[in-house]
Structure formats: structure tokens, C-alpha cells
C-alpha positions in Angstrom: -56.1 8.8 13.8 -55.0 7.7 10.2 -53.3 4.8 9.8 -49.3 5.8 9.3 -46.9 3.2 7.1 -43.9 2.1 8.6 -40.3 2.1 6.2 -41.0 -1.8 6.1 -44.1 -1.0 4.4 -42.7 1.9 1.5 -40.1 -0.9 1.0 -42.6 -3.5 0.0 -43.8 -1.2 -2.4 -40.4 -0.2 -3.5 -39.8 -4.2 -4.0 -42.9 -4.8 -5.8 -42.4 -1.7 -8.6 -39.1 -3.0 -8.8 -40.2 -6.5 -10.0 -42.2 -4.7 -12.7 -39.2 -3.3 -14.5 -38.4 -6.7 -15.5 -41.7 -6.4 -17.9 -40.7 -3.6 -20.4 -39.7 -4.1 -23.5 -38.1 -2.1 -26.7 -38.0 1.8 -25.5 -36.9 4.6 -26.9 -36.5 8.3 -25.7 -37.9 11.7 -27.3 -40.9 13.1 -29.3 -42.3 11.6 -32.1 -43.3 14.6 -34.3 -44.7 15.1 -37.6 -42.8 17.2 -40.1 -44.5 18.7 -43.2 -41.8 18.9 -45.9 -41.1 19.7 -49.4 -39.2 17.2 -52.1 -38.0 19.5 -54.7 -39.9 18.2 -57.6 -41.2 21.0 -59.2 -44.6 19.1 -60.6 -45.0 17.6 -56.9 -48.2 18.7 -54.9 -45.9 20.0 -52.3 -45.0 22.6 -54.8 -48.4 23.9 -54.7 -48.4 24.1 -51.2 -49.7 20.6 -49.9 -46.4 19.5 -48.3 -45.4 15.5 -47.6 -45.3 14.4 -44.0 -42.2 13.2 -42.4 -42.0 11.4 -39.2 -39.2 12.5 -36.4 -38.0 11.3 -33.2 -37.1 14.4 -31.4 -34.4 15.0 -28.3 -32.7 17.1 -26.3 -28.9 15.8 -26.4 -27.1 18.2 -24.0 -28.2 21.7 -25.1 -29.5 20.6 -28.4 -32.1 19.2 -30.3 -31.4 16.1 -32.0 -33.7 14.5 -34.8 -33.9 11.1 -36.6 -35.9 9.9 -39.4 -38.4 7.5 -38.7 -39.4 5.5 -41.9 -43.3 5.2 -42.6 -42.9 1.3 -42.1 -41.4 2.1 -38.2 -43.9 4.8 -37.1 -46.1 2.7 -35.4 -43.2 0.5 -33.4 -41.5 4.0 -32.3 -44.7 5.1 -31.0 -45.0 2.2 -29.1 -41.6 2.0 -27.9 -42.2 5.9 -26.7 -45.5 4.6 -24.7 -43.1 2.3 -23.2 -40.3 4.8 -21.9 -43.2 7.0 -20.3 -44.4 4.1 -19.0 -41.0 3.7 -17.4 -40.4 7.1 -16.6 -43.7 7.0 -14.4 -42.7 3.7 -13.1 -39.5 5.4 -11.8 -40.8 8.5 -10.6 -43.7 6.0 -8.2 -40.6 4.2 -6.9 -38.6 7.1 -6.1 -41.3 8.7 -4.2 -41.9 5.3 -2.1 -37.9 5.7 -1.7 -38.3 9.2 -0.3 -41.3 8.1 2.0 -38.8 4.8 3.1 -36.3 7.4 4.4 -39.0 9.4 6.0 -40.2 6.6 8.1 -37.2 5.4 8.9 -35.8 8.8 10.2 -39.3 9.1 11.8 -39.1 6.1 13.8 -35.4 6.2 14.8 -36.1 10.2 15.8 -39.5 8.5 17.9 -36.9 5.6 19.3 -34.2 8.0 20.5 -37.1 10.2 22.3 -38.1 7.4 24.4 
């Protein structure tokens, strides 16, 4: 027979991904995206067809998408500070499952409690 967790155990896990949140830094939301675009000066090589790249953070704000520059000199922070947010995201999603499984087991063992 496998060996079942109790809700004491989920809620040591719970406790111990909720000591890492105190570890993330600088975050930000959204999509960094590259945009190929055009500066108007007719003797430009983007006239010719080889267009500058531009650097975006995309988002969905309500039911549209929002973008802001991001200067060359920031591109490489913003990436990292997107790395971070997923990292958080996943982070969140880990404790929310250990939640779930918290309330499972407890529910479990009060329903196995009651029966006896």
C-alpha cells in the first residue's frame, strides 16, 4: 500500500514554498517581444526593407493589449525581471496545489473519523 500524506504533511509543504516568496526580487508581468519597425528616414536601411528592432513588454489589461517600450539599455533587466514573475507564477501554482491536497486530507480524515 503506498504511503498516503496526512493535511499536517501538505501544510509543511505549503509553509516551506511560502518561506520562498520572501526570496524574489524585481518582477514584472507580460511578454517581452521584439518589434521590427520603420523610422521614417527616407535614406535609412529600414527604407530598403531591413527594419530596426524595438523591444516591447506586452499585456493583456482587461480585454486589451497593452505595450511599453523597453529601452535597449533595460532589455536585459526586463527579461530577468519576466524570469522572475514565471518563477512566481509556478511557485504559486505548487502552493496552491499542496492547498488543494491540505483540504483533501483533511476532509479525508474527518470523513474516516466520523465513520468510526
Amino acid at each position: 500500500m503506498p504511503f498516503e500524506k496526512n493535511a499536517n504533511c501538505y501544510r509543511r509543504e505549503v509553509a516551506a514554498r511560502l518561506k520562498r516568496l520572501a526570496a524574489f526580487g524585481p518582477m514584472v508581468d507580460g511578454s517581452l517581444v521584439v518589434v521590427r519597425r520603420r523610422c521614417g528616414n527616407p535614406r535609412c536601411r529600414c527604407a530598403r526593407g531591413q527594419k530596426h528592432p524595438a523591444h516591447y513588454l506586452m499585456r493583456k489589461v482587461g480585454r486589451k493589449t497593452v505595450s511599453l517600450y523597453i529601452p535597449v539599455a533595460l532589455v536585459e533587466d526586463v527579461r530577468g525581471w519576466n524570469q522572475e514573475f514565471r518563477r512566481l507564477k509556478r511557485l504559486v501554482a505548487e502552493i496552491c496545489e499542496r492547498q488543494r491536497k491540505v483540504v483533501a486530507a483533511a476532509s479525508a480524515e474527518r470523513r474516516s473519523g466520523r465513520s468510526r
